[in-house]
C-alpha positions as CSV (number, residue, x, y, z in Angstrom):
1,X,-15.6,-31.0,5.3
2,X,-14.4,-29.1,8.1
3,X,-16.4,-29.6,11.5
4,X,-17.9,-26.8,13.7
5,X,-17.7,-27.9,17.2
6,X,-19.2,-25.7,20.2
7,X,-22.2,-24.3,21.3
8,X,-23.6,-22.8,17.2
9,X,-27.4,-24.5,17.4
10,X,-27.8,-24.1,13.6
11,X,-24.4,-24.5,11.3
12,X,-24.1,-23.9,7.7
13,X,-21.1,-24.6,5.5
14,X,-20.3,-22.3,2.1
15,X,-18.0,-23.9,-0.8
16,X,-18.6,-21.2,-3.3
17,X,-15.8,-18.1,-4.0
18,X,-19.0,-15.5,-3.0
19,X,-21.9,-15.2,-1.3
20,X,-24.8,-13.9,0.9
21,X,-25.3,-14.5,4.3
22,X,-28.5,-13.4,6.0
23,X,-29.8,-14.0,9.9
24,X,-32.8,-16.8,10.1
25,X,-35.5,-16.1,9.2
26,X,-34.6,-12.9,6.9
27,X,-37.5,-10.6,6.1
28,X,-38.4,-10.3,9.9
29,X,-36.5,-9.8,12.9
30,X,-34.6,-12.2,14.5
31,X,-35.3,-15.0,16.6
32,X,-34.6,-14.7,21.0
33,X,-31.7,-16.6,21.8
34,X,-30.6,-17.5,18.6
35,X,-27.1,-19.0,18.1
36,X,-25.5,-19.5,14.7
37,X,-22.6,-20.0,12.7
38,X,-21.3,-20.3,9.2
39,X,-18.1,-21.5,7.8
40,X,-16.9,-19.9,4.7
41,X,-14.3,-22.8,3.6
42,X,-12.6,-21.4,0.8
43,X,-8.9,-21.0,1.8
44,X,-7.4,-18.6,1.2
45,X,-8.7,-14.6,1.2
46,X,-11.6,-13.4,1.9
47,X,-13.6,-9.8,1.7
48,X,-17.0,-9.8,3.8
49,X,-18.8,-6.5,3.9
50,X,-22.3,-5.6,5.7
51,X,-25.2,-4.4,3.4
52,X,-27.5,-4.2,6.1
53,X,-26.6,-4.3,10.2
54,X,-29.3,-3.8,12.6
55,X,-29.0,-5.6,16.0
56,X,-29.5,-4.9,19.6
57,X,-26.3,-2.5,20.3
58,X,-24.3,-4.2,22.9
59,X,-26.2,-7.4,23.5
60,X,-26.1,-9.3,20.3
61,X,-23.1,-9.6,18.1
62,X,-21.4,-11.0,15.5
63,X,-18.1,-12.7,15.8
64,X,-16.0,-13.1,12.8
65,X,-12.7,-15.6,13.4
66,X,-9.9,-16.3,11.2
67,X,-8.8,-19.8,10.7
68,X,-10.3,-21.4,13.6
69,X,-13.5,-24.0,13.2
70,X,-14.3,-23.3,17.2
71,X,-16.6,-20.7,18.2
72,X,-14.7,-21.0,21.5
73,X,-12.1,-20.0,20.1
74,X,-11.5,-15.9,21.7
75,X,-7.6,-15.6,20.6
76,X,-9.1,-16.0,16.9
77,X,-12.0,-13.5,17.4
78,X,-10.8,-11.1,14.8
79,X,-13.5,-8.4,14.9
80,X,-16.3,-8.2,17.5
81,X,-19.3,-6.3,16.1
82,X,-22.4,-5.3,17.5
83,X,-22.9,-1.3,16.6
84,X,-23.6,-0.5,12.9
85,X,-21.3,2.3,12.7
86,X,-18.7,-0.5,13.7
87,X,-19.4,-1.7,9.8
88,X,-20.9,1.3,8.2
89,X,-18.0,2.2,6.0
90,X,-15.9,-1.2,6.4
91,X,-14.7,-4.1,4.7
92,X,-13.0,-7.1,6.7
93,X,-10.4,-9.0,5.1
94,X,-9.2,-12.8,6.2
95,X,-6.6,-15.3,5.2
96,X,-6.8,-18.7,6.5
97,X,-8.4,-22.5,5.7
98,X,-11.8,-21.4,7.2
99,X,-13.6,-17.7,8.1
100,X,-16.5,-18.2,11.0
101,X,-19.2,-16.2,11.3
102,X,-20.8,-16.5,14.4
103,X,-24.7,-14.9,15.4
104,X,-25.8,-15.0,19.0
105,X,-28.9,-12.8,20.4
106,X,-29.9,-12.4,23.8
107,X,-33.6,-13.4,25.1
108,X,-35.0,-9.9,25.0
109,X,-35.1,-7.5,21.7
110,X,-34.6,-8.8,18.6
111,X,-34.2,-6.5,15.9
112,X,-34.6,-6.6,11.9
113,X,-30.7,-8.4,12.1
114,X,-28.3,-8.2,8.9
115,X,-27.4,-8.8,5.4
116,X,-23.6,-9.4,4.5
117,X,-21.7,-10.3,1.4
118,X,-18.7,-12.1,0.8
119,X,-16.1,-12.3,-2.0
120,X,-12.7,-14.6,-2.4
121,X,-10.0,-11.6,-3.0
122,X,-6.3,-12.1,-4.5
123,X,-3.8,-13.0,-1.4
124,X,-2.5,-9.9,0.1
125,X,0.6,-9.3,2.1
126,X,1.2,-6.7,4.7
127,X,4.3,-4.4,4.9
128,X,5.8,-6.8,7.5
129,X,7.1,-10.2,8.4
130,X,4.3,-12.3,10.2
131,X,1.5,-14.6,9.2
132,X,-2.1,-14.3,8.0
133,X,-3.6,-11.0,9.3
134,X,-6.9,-9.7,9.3
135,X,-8.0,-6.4,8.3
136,X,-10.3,-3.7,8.3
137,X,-10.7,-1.2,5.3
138,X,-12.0,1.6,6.4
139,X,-13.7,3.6,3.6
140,X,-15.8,7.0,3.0
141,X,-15.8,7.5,6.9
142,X,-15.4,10.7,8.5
143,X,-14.8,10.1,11.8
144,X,-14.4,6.6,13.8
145,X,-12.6,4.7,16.9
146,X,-10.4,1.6,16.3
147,X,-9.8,-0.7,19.1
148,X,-6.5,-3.3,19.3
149,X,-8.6,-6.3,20.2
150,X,-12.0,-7.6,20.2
151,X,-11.9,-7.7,24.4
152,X,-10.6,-3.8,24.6
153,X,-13.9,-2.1,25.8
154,X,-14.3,-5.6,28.4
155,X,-10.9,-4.8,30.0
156,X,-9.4,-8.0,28.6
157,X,-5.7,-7.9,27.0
158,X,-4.7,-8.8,23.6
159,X,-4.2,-12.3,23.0
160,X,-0.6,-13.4,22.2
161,X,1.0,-14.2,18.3
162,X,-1.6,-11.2,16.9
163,X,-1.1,-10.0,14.1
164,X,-4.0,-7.5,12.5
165,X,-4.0,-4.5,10.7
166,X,-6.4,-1.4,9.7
167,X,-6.3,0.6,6.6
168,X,-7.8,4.2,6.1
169,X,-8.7,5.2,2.7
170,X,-8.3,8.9,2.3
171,X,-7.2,11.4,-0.8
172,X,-3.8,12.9,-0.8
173,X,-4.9,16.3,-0.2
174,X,-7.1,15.0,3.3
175,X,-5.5,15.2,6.6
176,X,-6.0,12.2,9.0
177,X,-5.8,13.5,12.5
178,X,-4.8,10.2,14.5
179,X,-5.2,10.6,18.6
180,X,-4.3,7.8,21.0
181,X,-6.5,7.8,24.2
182,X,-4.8,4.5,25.4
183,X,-1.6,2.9,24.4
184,X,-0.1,-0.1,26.4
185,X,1.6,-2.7,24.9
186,X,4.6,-5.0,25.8
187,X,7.6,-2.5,25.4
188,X,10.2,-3.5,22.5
189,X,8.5,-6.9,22.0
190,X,4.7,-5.6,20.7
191,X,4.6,-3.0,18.6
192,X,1.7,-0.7,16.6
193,X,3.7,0.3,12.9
194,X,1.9,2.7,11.1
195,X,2.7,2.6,7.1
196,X,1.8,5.8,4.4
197,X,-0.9,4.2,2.1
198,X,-4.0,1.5,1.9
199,X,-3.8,-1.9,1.6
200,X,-3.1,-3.7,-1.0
201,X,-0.2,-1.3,-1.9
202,X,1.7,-0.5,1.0
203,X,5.9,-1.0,1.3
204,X,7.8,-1.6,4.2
205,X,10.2,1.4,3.1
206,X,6.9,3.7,3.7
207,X,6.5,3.3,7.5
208,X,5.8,6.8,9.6
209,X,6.0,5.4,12.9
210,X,6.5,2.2,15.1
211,X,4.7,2.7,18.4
212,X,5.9,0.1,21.6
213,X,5.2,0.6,25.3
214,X,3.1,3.8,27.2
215,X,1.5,6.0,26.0
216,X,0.5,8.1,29.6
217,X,-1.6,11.3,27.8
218,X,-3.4,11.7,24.9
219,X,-1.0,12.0,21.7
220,X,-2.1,13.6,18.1
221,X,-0.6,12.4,15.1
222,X,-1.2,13.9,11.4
223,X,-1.1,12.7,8.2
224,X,-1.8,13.3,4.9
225,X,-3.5,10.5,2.2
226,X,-4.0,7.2,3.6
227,X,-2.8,5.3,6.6
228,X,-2.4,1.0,7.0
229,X,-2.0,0.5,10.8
230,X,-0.2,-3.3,12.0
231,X,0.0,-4.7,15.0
232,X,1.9,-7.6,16.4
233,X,2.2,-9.3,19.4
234,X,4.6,-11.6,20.4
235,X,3.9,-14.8,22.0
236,X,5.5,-13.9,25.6
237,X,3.3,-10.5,28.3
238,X,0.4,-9.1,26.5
239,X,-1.0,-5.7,27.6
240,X,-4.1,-3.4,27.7
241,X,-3.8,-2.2,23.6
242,X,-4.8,0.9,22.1
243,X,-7.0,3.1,21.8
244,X,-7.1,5.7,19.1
245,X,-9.8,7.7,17.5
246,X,-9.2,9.5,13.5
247,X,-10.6,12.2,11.6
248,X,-10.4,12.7,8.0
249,X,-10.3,16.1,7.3
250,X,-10.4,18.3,3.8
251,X,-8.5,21.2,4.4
252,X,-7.2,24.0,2.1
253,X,-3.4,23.1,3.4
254,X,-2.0,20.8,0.5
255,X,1.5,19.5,0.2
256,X,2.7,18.7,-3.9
257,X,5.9,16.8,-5.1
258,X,7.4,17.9,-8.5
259,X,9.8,15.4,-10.3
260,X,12.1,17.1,-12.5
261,X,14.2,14.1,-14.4
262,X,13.9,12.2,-11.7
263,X,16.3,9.3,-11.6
264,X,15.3,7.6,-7.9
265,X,18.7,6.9,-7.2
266,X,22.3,8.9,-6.6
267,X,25.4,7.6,-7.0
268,X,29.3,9.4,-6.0
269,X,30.6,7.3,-9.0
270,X,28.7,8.7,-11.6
271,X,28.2,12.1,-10.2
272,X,24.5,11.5,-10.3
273,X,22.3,13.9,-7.9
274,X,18.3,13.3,-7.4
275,X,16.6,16.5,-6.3
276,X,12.6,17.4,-6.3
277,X,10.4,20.2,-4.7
278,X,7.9,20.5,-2.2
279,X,5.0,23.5,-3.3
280,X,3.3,24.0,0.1
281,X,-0.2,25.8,0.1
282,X,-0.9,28.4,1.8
283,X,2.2,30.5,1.5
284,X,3.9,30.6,4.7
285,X,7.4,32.0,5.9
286,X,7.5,30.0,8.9
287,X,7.3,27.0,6.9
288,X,9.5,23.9,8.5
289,X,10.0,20.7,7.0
290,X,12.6,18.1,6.8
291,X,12.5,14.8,4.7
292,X,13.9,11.3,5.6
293,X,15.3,9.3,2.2
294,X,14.9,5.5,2.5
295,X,16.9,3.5,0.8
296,X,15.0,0.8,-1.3
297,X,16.5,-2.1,0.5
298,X,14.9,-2.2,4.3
299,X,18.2,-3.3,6.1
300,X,20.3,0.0,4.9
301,X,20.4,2.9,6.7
302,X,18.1,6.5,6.0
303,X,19.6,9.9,5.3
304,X,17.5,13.2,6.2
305,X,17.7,16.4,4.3
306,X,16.7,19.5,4.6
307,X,15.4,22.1,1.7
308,X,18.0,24.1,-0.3
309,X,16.1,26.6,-1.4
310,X,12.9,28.8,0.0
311,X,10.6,30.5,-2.9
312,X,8.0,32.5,-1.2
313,X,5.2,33.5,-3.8
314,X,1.7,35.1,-2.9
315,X,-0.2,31.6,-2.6
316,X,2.7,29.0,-2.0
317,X,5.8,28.5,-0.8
318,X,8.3,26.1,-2.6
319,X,10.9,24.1,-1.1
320,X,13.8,22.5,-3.1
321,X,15.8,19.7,-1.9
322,X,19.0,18.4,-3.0
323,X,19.6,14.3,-2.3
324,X,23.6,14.0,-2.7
325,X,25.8,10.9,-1.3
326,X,27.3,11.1,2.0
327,X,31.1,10.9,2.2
328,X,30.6,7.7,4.7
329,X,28.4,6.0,2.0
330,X,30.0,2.9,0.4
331,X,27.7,2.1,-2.3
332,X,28.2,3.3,-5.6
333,X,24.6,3.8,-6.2
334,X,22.3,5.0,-3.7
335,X,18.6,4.1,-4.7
336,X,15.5,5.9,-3.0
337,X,12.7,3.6,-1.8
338,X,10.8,6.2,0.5
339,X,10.6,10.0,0.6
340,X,8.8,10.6,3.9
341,X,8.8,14.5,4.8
342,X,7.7,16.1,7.9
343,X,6.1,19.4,7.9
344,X,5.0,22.3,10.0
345,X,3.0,25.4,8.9
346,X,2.9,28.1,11.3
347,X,-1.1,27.5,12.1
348,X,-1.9,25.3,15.4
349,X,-3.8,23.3,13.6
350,X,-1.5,22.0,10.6
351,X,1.8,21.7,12.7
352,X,3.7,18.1,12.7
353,X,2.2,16.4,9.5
354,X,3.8,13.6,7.8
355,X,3.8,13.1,4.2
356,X,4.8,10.0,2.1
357,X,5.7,11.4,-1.9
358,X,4.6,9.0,-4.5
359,X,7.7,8.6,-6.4
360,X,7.4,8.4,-10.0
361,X,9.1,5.3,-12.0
362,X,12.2,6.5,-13.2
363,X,13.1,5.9,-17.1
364,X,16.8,4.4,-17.2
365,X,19.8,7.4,-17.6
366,X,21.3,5.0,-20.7
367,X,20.4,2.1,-22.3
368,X,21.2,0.1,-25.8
369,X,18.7,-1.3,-28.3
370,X,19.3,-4.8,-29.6
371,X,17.1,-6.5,-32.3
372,X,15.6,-10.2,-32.1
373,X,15.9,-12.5,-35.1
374,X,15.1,-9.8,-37.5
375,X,15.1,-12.4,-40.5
376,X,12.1,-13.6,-38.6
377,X,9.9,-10.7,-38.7
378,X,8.1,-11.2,-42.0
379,X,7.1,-14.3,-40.4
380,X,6.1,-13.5,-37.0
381,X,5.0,-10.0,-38.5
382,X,6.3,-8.5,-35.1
383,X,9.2,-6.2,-34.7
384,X,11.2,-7.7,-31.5
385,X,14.4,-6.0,-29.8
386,X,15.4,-5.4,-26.0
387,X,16.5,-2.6,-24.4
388,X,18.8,-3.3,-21.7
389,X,20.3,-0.9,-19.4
390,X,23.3,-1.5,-16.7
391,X,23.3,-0.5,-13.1
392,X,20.1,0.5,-12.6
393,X,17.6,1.0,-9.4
394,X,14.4,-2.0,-9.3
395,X,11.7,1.0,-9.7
396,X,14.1,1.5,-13.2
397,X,11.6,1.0,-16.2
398,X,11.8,1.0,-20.1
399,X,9.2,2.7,-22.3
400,X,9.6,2.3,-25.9
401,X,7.7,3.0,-29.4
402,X,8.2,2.6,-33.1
403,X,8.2,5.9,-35.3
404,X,7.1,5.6,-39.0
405,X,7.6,7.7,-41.7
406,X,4.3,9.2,-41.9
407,X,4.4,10.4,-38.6
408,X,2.5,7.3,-36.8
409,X,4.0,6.6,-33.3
410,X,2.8,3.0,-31.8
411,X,3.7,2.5,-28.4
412,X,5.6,-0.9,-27.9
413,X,4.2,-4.0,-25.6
414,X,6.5,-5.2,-23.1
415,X,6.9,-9.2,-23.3
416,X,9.1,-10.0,-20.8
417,X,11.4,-8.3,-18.0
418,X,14.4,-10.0,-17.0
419,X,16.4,-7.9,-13.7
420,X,19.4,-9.5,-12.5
421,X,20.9,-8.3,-9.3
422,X,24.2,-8.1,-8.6
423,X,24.5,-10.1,-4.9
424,X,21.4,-10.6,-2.5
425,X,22.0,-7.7,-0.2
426,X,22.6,-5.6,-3.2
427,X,19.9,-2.3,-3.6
428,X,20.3,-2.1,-7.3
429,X,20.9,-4.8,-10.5
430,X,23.5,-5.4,-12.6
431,X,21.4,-5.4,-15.8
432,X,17.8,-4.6,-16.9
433,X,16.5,-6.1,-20.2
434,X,13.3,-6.0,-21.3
435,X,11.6,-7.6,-24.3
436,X,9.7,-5.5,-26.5
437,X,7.0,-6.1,-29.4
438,X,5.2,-4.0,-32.3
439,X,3.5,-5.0,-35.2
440,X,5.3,-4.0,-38.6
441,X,4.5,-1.1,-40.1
442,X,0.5,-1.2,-42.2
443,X,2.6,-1.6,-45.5
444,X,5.0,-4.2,-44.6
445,X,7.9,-2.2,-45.2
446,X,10.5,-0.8,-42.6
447,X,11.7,1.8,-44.5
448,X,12.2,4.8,-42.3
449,X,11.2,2.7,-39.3
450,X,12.8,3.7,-35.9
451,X,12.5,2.5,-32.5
452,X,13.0,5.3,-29.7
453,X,13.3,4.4,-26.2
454,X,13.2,6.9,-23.3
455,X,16.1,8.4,-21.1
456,X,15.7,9.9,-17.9
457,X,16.7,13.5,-19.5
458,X,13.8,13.3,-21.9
459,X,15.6,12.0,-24.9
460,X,15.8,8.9,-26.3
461,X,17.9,6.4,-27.8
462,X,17.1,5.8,-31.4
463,X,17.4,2.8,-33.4
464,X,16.9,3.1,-37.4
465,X,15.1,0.1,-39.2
466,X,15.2,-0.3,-43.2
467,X,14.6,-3.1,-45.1
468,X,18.4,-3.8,-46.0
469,X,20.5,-2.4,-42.8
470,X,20.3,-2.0,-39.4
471,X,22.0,1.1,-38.3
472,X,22.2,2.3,-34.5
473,X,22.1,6.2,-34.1
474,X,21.5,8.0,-31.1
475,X,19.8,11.2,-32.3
């Protein structure tokens, strides 16, 4: 077992994957001067979330640390709570060995104290390099504050070798209104990286901003959908932190991509282009926005367009953008990780937003069919082939089905996907081959039997099965 040393009078240990944790003496308040901690050893990660929280605001508290058995411990305070709208609409997530709970009340009010649950999540990574990190989900909220550290409203500074990150859950068509009342970390060494999405699904290739330094005045920032929020701190000068309070807000602006053959990726080589439109809502003619293209591999460089073409109808205004290689570009293909786009409406209000598109997988712009052992099929009773395509981007996928001659269409399930890239540093792979599998046909025969698998264009590559020959058309 793992030891709790310090000052925790009462100290209980928990083995199991989830859990409840009361305060002493649950079903009445609280005991004066209380003191107590529990260590939740089951390493790896951890959800806790608060089904009840009602304590003396400012005077007791609850300490939660990551991966430290010593109450003592301040640099490994992860969140300091001790106001129920600090928990309200929050889950705290923790990677470590250990999570410590610590409980400590003052000698004067005690009040009904607190219910929390605990869960052992799947391990979760954040959009950047660094170790363990707690985080907050924020959820449902309308309104809130977050604070870099646990000491922020005591005037300490962050500790050093921090990393911890927040993620606010809101839908696409809400605007988060971020404001900054305090900002002070260690220019170019600590930094505050805001990322488009929640936790667990949030790329590197998605970040909006990376904040380092001063802050002096109070700074908006808009956004729409969700937001993940990481800081790091080095282990040389600390500083104040931040300060920043959000609003989720539903508004009647809305901002929708539309994919038309959308291949993610274009190339000077192959003449391939990759366009998509904007429809903004309300209609305005002062509309602004620009778009920066990431490509899917974090070390290469972005390109920014603008749109092509302005349609102004009586409730929207569409934008059309045109993604085309750049003369300087070496690589052949060119594949899109990001679309962030930045846009102004000519209201106050709804000027400076930032917008992350949710790219669609791609289907592949060729590919071949190959069959597996079909002398084995009787046996196995499975139809087996691959599709494989060649020079493809990684968000490439193949969809495939099997046609029969009444009409049925059976999607097929994908057994395997094998993508081999062409060096390291390389943003696309030579060769993408997956393994497919349907059952044969209700009547055993394959008679009339064809596989189609899907192009980028909306065709697809056909492959006709019979019970004697194996003929490859593409219909």
């Amino acid at each position: 077992f793992e030891h709790i040393s310090g000052p925790c009078t009462n100290q209980v240990r928990l083995e199991k994957f989830s859990g409840i944790i009361d305060h002493p003496g649950a079903g009445k308040n609280y005991s004066a001067d209380s003191d107590v901690c529990w260590l939740i050893e089951i390493e790896g990660s951890v959800a806790i979330r608060f089904t009840k929280f009602d304590l003396e605001n400012n005077y007791d508290w609850i300490k939660i640390y990551e991966d430290t058995t010593l109450p003592e411990s301040e640099s490994k305070v992860r969140f300091h709570l001790n106001k129920v709208e600090q928990v309200a609409n929050s889950e705290f997530w923790l990677t470590g060995r250990v999570v410590l709970i610590r409980f400590k009340s003052d000698t004067s009010v005690q009040k009904t104290g607190f219910r929390l649950k605990y869960r052992k999540i799947p391990f979760y990574t954040l959009p950047v390099a660094g170790g363990p990190s707690a985080v907050e989900i924020i959820s449902g909220a309308s309104a809130g504050v977050v604070h870099s550290h646990a000491g922020f409203e005591k005037g300490k500074n962050y500790s050093h070798n921090v990393q911890q990150a927040w993620s606010i859950r809101a839908q696409p068509s809400q605007l988060i209104r971020v404001t900054f009342t305090t900002f002070n970390t260690e220019k170019n060494f600590d930094f505050l990286r805001i990322f488009s999405g929640a936790l667990p699904n949030v790329q590197s290739s998605e970040m909006y901003a990376n904040l380092s330094g001063n802050i002096a005045k109070p700074t908006d920032y808009n956004f729409f959908g969700s937001l993940t929020f990481v800081f790091s701190s080095d282990r040389s000068n600390d500083g104040k932190g931040f300060r920043f309070m959000y609003q989720i807000l539903q508004t009647d602006n809305s901002l929708q991509p539309v994919f038309h053959n959308w291949t993610g990726s274009f190339s000077k080589e192959l003449g391939r282009t990759a366009d998509f439109s904007l429809i903004a809502k309300p209609a305005d003619s002062a509309l602004k926005a620009r778009c920066s293209v990431r490509k899917e591999c974090a070390n290469l460089s972005e390109t920014f367009v603008t749109p092509s073409e302005y349609r102004y109808l009586a409730n929207e205004t569409r934008l059309k953008f045109q993604l085309r290689p750049r003369k300087s570009d070496p690589d052949s293909l060119y594949c899109v990780g990001a679309v962030l786009c930045h846009v102004s409406w000519k209201s106050e209000a709804y000027r400076n937003i930032e917008y992350s598109l949710d790219l669609p997988k791609p289907d592949p712009t060729s590919l071949s069919i190959h069959l597996v052992r079909p002398d084995l099929w009787t046996q196995t009773g499975l139809i087996e082939f691959f599709a494989v395509s060649e020079s493809v981007c990684p968000k490439v996928r193949h969809r495939c089905e099997l046609r029969t001659e009444d009409g049925r269409i059976v999607e097929a399930r994908i057994l395997q996907v094998t993508a081999s890239p062409t060096k390291p540093a390389s943003c696309h792979i030579s060769s993408l081959k997956t393994l497919f599998a349907t059952p044969i046909p209700g009547n055993g025969s394959f008679d009339a039997t064809t596989i189609a698998c899907r192009l980028n264009d909306g065709n697809f590559i056909k492959y006709r099965v019979t019970s004697k020959t194996f003929t490859e058309s593409s219909e």
